[in-house]
PyMOL Python script that loads the backbone (N, CA, C, O; Angstrom):
from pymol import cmd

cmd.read_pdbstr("""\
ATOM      1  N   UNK A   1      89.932  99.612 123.400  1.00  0.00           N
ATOM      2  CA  UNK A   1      90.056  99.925 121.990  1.00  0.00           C
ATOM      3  C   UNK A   1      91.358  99.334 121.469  1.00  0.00           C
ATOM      4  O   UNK A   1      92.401  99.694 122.015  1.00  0.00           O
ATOM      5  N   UNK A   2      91.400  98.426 120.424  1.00  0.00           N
ATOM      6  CA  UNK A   2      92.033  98.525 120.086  1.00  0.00           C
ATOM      7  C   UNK A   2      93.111  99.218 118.057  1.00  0.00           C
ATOM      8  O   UNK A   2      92.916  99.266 116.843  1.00  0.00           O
ATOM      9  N   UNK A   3      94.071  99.529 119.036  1.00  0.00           N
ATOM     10  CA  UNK A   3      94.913 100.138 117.506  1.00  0.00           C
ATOM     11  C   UNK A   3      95.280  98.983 116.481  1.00  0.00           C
ATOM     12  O   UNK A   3      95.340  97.897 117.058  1.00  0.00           O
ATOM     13  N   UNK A   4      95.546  98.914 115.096  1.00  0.00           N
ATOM     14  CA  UNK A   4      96.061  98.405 114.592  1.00  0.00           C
ATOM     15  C   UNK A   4      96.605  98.942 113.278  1.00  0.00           C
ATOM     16  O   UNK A   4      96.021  99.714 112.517  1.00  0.00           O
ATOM     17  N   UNK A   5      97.842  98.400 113.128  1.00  0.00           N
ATOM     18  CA  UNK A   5      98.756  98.609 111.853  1.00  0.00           C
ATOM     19  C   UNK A   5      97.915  96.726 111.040  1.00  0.00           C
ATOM     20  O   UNK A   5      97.737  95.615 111.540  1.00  0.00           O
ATOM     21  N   UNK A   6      97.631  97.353 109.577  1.00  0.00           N
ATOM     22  CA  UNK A   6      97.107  95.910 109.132  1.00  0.00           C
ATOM     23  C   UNK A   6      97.539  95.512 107.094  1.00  0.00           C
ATOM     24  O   UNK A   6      97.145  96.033 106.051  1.00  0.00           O
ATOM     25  N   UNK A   7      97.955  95.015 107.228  1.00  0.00           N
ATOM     26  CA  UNK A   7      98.543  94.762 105.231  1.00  0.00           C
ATOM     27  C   UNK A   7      98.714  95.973 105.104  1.00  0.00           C
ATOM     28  O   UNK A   7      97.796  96.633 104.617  1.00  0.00           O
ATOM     29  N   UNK A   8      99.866  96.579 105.483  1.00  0.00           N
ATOM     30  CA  UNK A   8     101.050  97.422 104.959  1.00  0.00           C
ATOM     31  C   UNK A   8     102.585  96.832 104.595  1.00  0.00           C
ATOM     32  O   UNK A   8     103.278  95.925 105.054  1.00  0.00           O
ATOM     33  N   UNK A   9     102.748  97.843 103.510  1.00  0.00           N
ATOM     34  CA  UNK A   9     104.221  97.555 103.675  1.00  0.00           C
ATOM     35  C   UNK A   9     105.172  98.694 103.597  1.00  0.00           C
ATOM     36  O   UNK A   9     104.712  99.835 103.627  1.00  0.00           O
ATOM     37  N   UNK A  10     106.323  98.518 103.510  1.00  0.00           N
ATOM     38  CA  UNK A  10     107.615  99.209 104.094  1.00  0.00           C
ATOM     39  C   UNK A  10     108.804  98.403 103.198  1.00  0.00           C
ATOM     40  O   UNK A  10     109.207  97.267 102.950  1.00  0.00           O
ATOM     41  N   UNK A  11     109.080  99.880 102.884  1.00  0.00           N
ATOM     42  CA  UNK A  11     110.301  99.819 101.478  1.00  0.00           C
ATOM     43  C   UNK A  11     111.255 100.909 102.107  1.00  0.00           C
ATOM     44  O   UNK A  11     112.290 100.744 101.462  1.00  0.00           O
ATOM     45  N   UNK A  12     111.410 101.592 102.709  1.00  0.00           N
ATOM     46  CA  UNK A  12     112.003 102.529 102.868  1.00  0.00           C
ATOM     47  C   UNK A  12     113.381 102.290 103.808  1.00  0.00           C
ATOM     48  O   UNK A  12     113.061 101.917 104.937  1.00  0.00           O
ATOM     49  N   UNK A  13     114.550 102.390 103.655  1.00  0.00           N
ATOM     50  CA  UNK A  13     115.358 102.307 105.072  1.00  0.00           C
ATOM     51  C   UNK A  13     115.487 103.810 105.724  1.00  0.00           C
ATOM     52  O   UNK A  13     115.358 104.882 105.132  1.00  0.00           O
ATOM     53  N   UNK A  14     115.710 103.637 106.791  1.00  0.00           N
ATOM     54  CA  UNK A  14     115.429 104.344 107.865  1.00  0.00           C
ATOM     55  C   UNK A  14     117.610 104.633 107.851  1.00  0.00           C
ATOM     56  O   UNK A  14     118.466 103.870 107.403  1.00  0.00           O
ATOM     57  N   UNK A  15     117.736 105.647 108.352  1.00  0.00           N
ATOM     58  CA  UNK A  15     119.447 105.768 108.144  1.00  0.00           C
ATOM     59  C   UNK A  15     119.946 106.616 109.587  1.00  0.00           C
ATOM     60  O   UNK A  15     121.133 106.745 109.887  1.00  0.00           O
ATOM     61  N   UNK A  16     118.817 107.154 110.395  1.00  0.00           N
ATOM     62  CA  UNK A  16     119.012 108.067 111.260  1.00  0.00           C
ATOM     63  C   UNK A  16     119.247 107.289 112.167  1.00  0.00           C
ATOM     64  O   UNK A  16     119.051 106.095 111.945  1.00  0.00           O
ATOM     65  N   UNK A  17     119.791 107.755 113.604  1.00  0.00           N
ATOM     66  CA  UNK A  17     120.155 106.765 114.531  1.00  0.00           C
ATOM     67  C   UNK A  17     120.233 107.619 115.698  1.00  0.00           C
ATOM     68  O   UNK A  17     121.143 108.447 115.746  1.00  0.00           O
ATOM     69  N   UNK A  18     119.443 107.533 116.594  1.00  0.00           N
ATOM     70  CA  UNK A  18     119.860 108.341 118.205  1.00  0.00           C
ATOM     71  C   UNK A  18     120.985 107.328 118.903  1.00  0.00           C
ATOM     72  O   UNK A  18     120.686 106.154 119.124  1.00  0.00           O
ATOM     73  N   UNK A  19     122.095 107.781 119.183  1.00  0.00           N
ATOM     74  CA  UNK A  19     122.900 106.877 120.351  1.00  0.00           C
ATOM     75  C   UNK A  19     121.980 106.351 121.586  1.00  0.00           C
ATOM     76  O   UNK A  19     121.342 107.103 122.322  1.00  0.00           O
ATOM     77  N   UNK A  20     122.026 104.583 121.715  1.00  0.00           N
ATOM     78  CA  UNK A  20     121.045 104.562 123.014  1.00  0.00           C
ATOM     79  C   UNK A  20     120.348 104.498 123.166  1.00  0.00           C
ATOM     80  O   UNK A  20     119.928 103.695 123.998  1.00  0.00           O
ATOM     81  N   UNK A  21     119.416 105.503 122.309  1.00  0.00           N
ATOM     82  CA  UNK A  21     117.645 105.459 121.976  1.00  0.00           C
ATOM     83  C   UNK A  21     117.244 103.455 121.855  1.00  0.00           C
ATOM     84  O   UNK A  21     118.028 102.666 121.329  1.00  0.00           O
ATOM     85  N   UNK A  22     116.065 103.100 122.397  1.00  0.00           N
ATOM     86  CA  UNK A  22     115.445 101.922 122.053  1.00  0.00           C
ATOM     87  C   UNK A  22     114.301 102.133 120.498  1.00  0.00           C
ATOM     88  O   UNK A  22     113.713 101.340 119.762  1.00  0.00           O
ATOM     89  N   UNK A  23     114.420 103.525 120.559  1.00  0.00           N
ATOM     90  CA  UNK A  23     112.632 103.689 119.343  1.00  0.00           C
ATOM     91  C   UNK A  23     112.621 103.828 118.301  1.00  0.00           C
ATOM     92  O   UNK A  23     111.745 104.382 117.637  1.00  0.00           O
ATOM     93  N   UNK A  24     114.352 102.980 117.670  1.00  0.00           N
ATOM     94  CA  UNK A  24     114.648 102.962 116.704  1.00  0.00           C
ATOM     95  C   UNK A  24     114.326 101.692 115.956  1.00  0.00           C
ATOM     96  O   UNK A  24     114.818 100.627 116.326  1.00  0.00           O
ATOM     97  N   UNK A  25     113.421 101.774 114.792  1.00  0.00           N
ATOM     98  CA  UNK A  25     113.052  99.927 114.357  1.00  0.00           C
ATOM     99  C   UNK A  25     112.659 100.509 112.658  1.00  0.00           C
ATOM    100  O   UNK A  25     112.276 101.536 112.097  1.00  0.00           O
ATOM    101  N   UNK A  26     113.077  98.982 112.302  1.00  0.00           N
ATOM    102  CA  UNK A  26     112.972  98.974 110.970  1.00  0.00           C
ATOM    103  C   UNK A  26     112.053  99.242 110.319  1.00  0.00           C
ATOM    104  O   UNK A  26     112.208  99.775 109.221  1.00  0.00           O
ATOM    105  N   UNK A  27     111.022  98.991 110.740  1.00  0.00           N
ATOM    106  CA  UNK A  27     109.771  98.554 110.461  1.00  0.00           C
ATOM    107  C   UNK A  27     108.685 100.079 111.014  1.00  0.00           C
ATOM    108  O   UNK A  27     108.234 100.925 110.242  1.00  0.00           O
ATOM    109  N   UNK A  28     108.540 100.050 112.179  1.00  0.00           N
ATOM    110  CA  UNK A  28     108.353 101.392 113.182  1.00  0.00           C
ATOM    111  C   UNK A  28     108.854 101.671 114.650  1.00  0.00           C
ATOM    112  O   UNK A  28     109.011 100.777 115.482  1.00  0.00           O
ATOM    113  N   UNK A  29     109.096 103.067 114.886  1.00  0.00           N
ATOM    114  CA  UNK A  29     110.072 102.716 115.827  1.00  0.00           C
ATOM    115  C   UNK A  29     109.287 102.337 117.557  1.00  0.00           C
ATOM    116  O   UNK A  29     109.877 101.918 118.553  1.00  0.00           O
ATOM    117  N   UNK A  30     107.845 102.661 117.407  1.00  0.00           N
ATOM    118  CA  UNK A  30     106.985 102.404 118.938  1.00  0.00           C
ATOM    119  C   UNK A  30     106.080 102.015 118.468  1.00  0.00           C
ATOM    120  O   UNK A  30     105.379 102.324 117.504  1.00  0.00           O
ATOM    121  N   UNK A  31     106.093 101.154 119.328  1.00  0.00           N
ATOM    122  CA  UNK A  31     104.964 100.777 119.285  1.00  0.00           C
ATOM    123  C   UNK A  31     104.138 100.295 120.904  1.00  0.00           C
ATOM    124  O   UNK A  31     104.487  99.373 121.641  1.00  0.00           O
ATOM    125  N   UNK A  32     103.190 101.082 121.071  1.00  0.00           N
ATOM    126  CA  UNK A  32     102.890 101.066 122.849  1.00  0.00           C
ATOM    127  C   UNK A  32     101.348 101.871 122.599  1.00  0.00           C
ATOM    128  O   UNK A  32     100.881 102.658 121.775  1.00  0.00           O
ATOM    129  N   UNK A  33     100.786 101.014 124.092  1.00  0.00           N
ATOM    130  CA  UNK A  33      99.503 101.434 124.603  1.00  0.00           C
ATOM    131  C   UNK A  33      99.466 101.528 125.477  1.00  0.00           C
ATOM    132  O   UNK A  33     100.444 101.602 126.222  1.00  0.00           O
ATOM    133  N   UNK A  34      97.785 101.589 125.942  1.00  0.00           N
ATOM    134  CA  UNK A  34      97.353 101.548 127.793  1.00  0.00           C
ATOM    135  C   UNK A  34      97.313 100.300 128.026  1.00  0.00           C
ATOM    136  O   UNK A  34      97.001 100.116 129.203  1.00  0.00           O
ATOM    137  N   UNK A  35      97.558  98.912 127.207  1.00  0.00           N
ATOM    138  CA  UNK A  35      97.758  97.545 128.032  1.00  0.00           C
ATOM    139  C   UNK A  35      97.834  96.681 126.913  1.00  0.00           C
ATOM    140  O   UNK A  35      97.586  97.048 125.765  1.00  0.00           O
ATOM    141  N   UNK A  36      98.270  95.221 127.325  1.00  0.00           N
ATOM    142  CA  UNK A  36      98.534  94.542 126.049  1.00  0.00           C
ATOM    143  C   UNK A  36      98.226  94.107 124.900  1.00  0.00           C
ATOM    144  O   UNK A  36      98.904  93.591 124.011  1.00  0.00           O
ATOM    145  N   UNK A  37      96.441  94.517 125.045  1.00  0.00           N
ATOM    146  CA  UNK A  37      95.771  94.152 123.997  1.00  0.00           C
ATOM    147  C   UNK A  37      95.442  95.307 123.137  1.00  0.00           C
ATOM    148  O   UNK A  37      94.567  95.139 122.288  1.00  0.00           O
ATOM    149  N   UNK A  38      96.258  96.928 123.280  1.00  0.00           N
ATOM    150  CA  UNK A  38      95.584  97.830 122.333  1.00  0.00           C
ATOM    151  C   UNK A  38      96.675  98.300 121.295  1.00  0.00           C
ATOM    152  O   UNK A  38      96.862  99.445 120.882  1.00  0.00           O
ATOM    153  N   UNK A  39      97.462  96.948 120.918  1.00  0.00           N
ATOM    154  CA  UNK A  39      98.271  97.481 120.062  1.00  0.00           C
ATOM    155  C   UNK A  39      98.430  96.214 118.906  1.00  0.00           C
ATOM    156  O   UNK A  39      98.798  95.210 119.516  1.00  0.00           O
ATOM    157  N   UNK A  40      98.296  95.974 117.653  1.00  0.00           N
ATOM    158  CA  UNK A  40      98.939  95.133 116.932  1.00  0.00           C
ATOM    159  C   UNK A  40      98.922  95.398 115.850  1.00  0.00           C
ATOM    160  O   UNK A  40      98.175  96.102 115.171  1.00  0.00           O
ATOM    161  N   UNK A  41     100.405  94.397 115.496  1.00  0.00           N
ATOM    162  CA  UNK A  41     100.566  94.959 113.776  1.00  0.00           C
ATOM    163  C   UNK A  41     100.443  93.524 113.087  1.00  0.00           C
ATOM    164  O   UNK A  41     101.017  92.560 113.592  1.00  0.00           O
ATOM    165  N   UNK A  42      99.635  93.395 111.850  1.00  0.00           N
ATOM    166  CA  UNK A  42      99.572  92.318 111.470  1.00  0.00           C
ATOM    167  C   UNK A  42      99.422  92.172 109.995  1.00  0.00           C
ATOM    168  O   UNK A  42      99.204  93.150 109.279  1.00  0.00           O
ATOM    169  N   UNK A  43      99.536  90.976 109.540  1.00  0.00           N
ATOM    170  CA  UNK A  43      99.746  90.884 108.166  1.00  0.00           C
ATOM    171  C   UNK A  43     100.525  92.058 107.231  1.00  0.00           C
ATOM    172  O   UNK A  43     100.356  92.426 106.069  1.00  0.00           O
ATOM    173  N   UNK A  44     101.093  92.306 107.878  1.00  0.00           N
ATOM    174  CA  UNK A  44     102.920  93.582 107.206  1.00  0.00           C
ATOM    175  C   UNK A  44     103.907  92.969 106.571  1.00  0.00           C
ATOM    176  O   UNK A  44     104.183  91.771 106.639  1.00  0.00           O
ATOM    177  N   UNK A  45     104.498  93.881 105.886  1.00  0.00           N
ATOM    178  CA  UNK A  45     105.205  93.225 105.270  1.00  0.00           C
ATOM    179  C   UNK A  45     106.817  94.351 105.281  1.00  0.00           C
ATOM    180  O   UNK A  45     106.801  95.445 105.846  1.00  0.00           O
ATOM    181  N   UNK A  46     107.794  93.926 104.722  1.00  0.00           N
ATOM    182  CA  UNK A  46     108.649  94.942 104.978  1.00  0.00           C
ATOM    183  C   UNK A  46     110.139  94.318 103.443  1.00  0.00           C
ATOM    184  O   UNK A  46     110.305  93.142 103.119  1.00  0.00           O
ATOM    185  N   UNK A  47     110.810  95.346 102.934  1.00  0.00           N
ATOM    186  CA  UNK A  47     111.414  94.517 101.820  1.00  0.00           C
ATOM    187  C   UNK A  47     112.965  94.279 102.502  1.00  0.00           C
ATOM    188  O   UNK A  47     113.390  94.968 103.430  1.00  0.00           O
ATOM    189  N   UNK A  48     113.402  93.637 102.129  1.00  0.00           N
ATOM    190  CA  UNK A  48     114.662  92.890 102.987  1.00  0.00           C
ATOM    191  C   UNK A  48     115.618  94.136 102.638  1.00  0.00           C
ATOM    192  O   UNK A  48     116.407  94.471 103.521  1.00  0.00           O
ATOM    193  N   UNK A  49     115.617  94.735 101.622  1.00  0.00           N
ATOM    194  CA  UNK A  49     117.090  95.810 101.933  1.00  0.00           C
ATOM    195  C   UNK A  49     116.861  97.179 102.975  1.00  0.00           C
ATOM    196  O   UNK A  49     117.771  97.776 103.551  1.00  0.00           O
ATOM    197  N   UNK A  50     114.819  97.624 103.078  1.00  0.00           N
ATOM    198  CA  UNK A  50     115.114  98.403 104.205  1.00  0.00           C
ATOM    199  C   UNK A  50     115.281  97.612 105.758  1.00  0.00           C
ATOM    200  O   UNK A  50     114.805  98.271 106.683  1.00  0.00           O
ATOM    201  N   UNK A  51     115.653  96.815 105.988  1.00  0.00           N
ATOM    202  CA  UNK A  51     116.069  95.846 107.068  1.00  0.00           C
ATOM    203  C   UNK A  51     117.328  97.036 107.760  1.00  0.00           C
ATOM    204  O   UNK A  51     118.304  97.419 107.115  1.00  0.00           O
ATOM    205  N   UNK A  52     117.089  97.358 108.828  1.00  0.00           N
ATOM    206  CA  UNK A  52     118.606  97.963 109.336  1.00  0.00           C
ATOM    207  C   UNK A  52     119.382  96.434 110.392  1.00  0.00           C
ATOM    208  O   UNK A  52     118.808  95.772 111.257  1.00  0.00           O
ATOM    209  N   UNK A  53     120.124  96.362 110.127  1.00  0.00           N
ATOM    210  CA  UNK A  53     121.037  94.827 110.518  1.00  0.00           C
ATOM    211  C   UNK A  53     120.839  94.819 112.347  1.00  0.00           C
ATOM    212  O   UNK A  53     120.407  93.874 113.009  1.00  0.00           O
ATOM    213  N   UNK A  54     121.174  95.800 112.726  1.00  0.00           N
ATOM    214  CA  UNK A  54     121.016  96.566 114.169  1.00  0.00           C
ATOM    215  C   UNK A  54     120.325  96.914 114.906  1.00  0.00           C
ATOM    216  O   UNK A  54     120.686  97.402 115.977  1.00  0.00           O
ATOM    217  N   UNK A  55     118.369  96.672 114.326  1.00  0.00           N
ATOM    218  CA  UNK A  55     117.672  96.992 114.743  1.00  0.00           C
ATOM    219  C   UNK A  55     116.715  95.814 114.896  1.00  0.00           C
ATOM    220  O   UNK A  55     116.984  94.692 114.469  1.00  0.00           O
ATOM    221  N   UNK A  56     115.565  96.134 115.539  1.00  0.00           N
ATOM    222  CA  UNK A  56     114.432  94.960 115.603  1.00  0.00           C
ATOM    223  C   UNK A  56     113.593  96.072 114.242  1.00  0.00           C
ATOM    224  O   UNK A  56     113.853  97.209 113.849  1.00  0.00           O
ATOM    225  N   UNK A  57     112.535  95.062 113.850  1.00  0.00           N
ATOM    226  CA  UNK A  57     111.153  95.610 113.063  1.00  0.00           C
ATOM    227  C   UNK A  57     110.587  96.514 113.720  1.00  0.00           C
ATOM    228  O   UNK A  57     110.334  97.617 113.234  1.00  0.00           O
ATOM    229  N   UNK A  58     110.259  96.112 115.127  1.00  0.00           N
ATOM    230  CA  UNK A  58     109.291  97.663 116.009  1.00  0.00           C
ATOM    231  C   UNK A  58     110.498  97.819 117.052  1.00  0.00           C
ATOM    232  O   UNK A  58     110.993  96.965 117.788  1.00  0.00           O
ATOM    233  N   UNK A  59     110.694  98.649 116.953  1.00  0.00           N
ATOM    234  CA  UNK A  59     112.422  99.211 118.268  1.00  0.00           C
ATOM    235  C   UNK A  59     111.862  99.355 119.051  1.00  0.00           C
ATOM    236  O   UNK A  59     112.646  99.139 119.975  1.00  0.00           O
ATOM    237  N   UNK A  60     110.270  99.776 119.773  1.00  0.00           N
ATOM    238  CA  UNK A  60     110.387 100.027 121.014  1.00  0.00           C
ATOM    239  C   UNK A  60     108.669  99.519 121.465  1.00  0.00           C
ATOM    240  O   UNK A  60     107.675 100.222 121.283  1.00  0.00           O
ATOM    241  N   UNK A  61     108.677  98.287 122.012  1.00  0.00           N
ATOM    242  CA  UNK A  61     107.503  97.591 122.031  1.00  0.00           C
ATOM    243  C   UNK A  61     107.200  97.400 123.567  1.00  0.00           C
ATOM    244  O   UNK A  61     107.941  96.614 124.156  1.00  0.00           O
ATOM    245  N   UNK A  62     106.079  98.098 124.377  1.00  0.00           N
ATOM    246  CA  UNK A  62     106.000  97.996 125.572  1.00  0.00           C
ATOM    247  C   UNK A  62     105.615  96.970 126.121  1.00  0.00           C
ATOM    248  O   UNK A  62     106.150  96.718 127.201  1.00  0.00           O
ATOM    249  N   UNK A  63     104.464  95.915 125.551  1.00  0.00           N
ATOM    250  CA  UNK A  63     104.200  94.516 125.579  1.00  0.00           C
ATOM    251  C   UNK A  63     104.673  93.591 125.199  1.00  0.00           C
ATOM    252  O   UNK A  63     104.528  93.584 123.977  1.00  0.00           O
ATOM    253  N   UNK A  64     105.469  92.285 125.702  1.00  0.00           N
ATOM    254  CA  UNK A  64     105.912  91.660 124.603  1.00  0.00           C
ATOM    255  C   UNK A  64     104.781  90.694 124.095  1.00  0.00           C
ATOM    256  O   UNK A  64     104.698  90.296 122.933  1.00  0.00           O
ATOM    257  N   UNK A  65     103.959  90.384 125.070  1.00  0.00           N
ATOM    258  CA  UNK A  65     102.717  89.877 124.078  1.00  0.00           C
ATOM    259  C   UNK A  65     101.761  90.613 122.985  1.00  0.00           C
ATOM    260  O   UNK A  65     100.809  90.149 122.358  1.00  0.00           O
ATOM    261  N   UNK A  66     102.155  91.511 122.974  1.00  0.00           N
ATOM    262  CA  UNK A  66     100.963  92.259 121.491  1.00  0.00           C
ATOM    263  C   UNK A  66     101.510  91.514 120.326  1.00  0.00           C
ATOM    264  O   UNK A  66     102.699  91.198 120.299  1.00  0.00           O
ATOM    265  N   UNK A  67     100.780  91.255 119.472  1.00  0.00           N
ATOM    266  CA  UNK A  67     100.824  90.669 118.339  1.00  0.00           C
ATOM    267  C   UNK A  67     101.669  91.332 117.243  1.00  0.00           C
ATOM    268  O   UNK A  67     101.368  92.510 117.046  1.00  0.00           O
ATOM    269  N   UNK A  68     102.445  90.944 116.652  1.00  0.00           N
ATOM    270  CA  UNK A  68     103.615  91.505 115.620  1.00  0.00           C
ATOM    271  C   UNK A  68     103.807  90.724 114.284  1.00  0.00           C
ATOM    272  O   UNK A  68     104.645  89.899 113.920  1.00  0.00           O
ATOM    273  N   UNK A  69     102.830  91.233 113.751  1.00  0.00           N
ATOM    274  CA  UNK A  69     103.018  89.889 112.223  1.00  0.00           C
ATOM    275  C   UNK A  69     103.502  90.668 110.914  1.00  0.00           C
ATOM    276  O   UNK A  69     102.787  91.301 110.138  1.00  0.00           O
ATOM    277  N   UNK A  70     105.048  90.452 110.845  1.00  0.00           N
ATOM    278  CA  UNK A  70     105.758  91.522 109.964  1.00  0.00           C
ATOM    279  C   UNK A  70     106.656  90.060 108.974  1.00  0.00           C
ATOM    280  O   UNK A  70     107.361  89.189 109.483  1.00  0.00           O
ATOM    281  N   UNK A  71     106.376  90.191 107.772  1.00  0.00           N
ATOM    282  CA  UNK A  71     107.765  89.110 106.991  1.00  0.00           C
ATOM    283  C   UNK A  71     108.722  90.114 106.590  1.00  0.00           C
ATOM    284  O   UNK A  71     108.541  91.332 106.572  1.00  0.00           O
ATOM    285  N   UNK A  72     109.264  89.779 106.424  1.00  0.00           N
ATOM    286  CA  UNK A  72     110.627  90.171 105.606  1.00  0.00           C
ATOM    287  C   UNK A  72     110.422  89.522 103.763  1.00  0.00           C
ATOM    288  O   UNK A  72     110.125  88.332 103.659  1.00  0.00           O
ATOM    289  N   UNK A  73     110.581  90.279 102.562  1.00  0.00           N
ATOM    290  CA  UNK A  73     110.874  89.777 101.510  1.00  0.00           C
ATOM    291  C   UNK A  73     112.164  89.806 101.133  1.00  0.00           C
ATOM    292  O   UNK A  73     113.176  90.435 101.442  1.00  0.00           O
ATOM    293  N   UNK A  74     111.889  89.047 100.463  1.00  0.00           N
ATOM    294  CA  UNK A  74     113.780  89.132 100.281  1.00  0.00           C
ATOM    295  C   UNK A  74     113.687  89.194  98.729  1.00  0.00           C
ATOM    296  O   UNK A  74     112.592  89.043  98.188  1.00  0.00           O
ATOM    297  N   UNK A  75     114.370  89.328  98.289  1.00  0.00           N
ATOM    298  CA  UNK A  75     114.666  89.715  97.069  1.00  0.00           C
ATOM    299  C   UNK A  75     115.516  89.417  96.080  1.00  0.00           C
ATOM    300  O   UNK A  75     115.479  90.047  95.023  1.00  0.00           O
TER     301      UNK A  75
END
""", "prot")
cmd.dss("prot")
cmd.show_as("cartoon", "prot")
cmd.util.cbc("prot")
cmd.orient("prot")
């Protein structure tokens, strides 16, 4: 089965922060399954000021092959 995040977007910044934690992301902070093909996010979008400078888009991604299709707008 697979999950998917699909044409969303994300305006919001995120301001909270665990010391250390990896499952912190701009965008969302996990993203994980039972194997590499049951997770992707695609055609997303996200606006350049909730960008945290310090973070990735997905903070905590168990595959690095799952698919991740996020732009940034800028503004």
């Amino acid at each position: 089965m697979l999950f998917t995040i699909t044409g969303c977007h994300s305006g919001v910044e995120i301001f909270y922060e665990v010391p250390g934690a990896n499952r912190m992301g701009s965008f969302v902070g996990e993203a994980a399954g039972f194997g590499p093909e049951t997770v992707a996010i695609t055609d997303c979008t996200i606006d350049e000021d909730a960008v945290h400078e310090g973070w990735y888009l997905v903070g905590y991604k168990v595959y690095s092959t799952m698919p991740v299709d996020i732009d940034v707008i800028e503004e």
